[in-house]
C-alpha positions as CSV (number, residue, x, y, z in Angstrom):
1,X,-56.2,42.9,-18.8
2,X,-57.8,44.8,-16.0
3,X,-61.0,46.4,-16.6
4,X,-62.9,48.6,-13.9
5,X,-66.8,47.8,-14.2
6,X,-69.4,50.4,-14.3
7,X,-72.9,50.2,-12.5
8,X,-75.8,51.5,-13.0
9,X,-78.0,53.8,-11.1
10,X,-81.2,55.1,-11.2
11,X,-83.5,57.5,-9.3
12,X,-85.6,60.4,-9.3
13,X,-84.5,64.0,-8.2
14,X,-86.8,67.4,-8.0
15,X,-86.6,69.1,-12.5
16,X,-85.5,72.1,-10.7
17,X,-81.8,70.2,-9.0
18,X,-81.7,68.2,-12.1
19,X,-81.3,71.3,-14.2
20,X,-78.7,72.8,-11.5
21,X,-77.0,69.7,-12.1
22,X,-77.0,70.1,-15.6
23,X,-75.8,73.6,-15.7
24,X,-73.2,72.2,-13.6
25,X,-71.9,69.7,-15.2
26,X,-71.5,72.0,-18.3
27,X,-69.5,74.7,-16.9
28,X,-67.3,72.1,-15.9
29,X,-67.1,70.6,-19.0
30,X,-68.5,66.9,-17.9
31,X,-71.3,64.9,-18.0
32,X,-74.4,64.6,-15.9
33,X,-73.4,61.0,-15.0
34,X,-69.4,62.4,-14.5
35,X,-70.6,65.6,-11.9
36,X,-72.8,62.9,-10.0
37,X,-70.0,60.7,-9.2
38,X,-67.9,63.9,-8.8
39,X,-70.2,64.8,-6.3
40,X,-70.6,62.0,-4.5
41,X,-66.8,61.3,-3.8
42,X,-66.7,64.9,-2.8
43,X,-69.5,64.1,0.2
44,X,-68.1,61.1,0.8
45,X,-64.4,62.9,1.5
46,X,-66.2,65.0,3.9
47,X,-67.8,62.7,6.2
48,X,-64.5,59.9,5.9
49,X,-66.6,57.4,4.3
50,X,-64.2,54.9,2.4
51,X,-64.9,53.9,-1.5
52,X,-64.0,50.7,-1.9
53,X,-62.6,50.2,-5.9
54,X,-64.1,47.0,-8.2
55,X,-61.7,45.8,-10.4
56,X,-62.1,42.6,-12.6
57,X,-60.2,40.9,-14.8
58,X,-61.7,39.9,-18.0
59,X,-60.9,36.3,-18.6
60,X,-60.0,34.5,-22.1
61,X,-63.3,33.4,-22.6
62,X,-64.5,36.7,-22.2
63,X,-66.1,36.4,-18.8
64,X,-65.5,38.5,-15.5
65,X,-63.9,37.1,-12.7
């Protein structure tokens, strides 16, 4: 079974583009975490920058490899 992992990140941004962000994300029917990524592969498109895909397989005993 192939499962593709998630990370986690976390930062700080100005209240005011956080709430653009929120706004955002609701008109378009996602979620905050959703529009980031959204975002950032848009960016990313724009300047050519590759994004290299994680994928791991979860073993029997229920590890990662």
């Amino acid at each position: 079974m192939v499962t593709v992992m998630t990370a986690i990140l976390t930062s700080r941004i100005n209240p005011g583009v956080k709430e653009a962000l929120r706004i955002g994300a609701g008109q378009a029917h996602r979620s905050i975490a959703n529009m980031v990524e959204i975002l950032i592969r848009s960016n990313c498109e724009r300047h050519a920058i590759a994004i290299t895909h994680f994928e791991e397989t979860k073993n029997n005993n229920g590890t990662y490899s």
